[in-house]
N, CA, C and O of each residue as an XYZ file, in Angstrom:
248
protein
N       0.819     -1.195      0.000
C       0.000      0.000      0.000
C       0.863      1.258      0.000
O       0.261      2.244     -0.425
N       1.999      1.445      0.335
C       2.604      2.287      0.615
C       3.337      2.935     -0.835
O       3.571      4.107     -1.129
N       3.636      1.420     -1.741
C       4.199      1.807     -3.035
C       3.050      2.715     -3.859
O       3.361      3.576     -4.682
N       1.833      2.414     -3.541
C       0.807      2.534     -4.206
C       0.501      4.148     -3.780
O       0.202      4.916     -4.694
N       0.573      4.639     -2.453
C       0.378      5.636     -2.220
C       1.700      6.706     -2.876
O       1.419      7.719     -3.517
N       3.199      6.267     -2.580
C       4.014      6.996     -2.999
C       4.048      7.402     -4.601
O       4.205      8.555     -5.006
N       3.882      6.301     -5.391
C       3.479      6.352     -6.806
C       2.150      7.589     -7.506
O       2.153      8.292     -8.517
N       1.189      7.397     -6.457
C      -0.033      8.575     -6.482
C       0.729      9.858     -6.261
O       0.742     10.401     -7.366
N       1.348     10.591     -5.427
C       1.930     11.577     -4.656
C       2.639     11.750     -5.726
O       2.280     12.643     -6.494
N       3.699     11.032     -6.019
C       4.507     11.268     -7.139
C       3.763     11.618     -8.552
O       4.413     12.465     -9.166
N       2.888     11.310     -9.061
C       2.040     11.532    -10.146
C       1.229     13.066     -9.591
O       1.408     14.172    -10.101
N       0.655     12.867     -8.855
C       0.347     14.519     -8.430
C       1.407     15.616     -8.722
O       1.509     16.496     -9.577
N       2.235     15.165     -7.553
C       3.636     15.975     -7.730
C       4.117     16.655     -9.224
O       4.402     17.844     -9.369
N       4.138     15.661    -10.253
C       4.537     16.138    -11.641
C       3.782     16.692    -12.386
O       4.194     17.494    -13.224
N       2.261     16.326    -12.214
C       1.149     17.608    -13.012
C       1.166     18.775    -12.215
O       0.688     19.788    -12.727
N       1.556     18.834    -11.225
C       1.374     20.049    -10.667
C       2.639     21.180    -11.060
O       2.492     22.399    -11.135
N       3.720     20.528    -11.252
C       5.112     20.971    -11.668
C       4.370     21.274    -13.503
O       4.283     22.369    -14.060
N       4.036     20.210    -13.943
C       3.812     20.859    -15.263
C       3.257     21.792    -15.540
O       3.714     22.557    -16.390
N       1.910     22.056    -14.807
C       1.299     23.165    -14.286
C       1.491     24.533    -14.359
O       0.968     25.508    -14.898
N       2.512     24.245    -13.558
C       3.106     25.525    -12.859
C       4.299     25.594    -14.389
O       4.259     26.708    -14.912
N       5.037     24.838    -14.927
C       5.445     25.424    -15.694
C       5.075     25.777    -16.985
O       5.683     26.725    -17.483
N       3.991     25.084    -17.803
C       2.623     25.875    -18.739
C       2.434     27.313    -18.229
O       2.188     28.233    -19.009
N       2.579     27.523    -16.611
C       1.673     29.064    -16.322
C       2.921     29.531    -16.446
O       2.822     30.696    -16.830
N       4.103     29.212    -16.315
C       5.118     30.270    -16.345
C       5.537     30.329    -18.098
O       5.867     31.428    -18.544
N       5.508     29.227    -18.958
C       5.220     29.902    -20.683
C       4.699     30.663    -21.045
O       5.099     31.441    -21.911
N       3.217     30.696    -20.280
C       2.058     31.350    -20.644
C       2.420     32.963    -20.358
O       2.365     33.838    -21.222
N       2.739     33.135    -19.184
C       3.218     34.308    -18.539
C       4.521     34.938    -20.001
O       4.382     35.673    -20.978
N       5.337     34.395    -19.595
C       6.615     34.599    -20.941
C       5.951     35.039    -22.062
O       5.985     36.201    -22.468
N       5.306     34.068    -22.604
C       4.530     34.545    -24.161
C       3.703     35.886    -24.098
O       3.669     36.657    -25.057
N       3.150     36.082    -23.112
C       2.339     37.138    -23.079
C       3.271     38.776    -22.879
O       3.040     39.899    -23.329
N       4.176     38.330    -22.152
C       5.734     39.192    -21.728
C       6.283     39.530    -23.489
O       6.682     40.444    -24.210
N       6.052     38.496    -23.495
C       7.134     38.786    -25.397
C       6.283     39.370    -26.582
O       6.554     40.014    -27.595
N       5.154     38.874    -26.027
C       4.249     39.756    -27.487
C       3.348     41.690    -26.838
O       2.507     42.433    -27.343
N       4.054     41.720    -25.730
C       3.656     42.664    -25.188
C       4.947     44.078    -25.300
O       4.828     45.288    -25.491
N       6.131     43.175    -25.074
C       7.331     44.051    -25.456
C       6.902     44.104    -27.159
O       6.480     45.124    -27.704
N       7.045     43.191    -27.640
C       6.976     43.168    -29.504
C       6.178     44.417    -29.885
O       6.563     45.401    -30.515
N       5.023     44.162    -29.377
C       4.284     45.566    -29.562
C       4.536     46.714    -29.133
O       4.148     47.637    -29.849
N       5.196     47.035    -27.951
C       5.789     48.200    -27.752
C       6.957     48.603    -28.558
O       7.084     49.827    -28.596
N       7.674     48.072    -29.085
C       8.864     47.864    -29.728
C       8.270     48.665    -31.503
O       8.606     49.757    -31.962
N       7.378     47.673    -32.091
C       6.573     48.076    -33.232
C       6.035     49.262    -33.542
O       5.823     49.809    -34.624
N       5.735     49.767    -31.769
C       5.232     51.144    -31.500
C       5.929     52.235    -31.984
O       5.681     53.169    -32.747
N       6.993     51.808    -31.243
C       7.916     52.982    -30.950
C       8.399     52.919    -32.243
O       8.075     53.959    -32.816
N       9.216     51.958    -33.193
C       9.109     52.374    -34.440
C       8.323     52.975    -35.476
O       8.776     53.327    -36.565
N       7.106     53.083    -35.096
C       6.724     53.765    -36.312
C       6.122     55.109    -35.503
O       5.126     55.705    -35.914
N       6.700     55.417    -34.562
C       6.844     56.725    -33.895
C       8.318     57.463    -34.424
O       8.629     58.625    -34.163
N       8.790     56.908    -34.886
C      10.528     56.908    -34.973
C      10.533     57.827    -36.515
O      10.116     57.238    -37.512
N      10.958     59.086    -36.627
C      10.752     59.727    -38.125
C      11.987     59.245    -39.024
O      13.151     59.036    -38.684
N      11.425     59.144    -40.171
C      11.735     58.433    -41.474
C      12.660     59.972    -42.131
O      12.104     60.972    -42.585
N      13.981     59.781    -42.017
C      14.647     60.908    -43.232
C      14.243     60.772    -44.416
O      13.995     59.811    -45.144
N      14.206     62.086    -44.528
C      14.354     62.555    -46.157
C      15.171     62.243    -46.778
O      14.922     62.557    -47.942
N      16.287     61.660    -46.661
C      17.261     61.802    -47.638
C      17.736     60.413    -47.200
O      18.028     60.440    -46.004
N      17.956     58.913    -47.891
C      17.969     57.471    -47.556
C      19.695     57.455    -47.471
O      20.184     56.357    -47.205
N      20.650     58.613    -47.681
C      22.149     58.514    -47.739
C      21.914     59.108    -45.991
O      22.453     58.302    -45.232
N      21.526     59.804    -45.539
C      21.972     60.198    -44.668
C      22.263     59.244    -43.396
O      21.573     58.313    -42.982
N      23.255     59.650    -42.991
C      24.007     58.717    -41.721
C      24.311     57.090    -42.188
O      24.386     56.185    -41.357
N      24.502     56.842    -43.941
C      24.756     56.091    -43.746
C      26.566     55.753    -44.034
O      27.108     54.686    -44.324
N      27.167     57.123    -43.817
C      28.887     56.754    -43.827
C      29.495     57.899    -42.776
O      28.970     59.012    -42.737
N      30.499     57.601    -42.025
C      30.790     58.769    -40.985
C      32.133     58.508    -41.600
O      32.709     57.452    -41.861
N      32.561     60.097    -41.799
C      33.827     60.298    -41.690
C      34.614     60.374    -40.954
O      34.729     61.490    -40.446
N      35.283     59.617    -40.625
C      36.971     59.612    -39.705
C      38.096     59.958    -39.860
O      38.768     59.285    -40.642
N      38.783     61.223    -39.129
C      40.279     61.719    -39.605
C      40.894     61.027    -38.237
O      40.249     60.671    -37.250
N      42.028     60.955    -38.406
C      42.869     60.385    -37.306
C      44.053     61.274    -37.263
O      44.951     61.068    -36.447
């Protein structure tokens, strides 16, 4: 009886761990598509030059 009970406990034990780590994906995913969108935001808050050369060569004297 005892194998029988430890075997139960142990099976509890691991859905509950899975559980808990589904809610902590769940949490993450929601974290990542929440930055993504802020991120998306702020780019197209971000102004577009006029001119597609600009800043793209810096001159260096030494």
């Amino acid at each position: 009886m005892d194998m029988d009970m430890s075997i139960a406990a142990l099976s509890v034990d691991m859905a509950q761990a899975k559980t808990q780590q589904q809610l902590g994906i769940s949490i993450l995913k929601e974290a990542m598509e929440t930055s993504g969108e802020a991120v998306a935001e702020l780019l197209e808050n971000v102004p577009v030059s006029l001119d597609p050369n600009l800043g793209a060569a810096i001159d260096i004297m030494a």
